[in-house]
N, C-alpha and C positions, 0 to 999 in steps of 0.2 A: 177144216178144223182138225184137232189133234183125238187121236184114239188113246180115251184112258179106262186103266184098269183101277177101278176102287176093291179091296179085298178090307171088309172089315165083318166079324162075324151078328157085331148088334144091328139089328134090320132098319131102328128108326133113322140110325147115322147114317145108314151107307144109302137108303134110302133118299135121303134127303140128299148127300153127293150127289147121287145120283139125277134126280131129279134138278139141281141147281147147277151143272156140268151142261147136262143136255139142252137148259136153256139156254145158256152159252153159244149153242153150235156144236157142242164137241159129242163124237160118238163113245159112249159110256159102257163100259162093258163092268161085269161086277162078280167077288168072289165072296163066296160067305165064311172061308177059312185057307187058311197059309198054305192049304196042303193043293186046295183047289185054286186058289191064287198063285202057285208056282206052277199048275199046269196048263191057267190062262197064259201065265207071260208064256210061257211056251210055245203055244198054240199059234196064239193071237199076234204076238212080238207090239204090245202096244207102245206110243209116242212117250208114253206118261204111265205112272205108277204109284198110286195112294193108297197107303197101305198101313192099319192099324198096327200095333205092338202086342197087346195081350191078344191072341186067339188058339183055340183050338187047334191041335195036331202039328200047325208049324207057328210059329212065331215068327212079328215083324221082324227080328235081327236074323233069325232064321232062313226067312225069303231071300231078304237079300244079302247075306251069302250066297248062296244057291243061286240068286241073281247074278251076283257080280264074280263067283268062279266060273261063269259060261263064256265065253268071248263072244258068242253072238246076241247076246241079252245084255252087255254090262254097260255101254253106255246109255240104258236108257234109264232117263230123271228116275227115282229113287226118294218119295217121301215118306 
């Protein structure tokens, strides 16, 4: 199954991603703000990317720019 990153900073939503992801099959990996969710994709280079809008230190439009200026990060899904 596919590696995804949830980066949202409210715990009960990303929580719950999380938790209904993994029943899925898929390996769930998770950030609690833009700043630390650009250093998962980094890291991890996940399949998939869910990714809230209003957070802390970086913002969803934020991420992915910074996503999609890397060439080795930009094809990957972007929600």
């Amino acid at each position: 199954m596919a590696r995804i990153l949830v980066i949202d900073d409210e715990a009960p939503i990303r929580q719950n991603l999380v938790r209904f992801l993994a029943l899925e099959g898929h390996q769930v990996l998770q950030a609690i703000d833009g700043l630390l969710g650009l250093e998962a994709i980094r890291t991890h280079k996940p399949d998939f990317i869910l990714c809230d809008v209003m957070m802390p230190h970086l913002d969803g439009f934020e991420v992915l720019a910074a996503t999609q200026s890397d060439p080795a990060l930009r094809g990957i899904p972007f929600v």
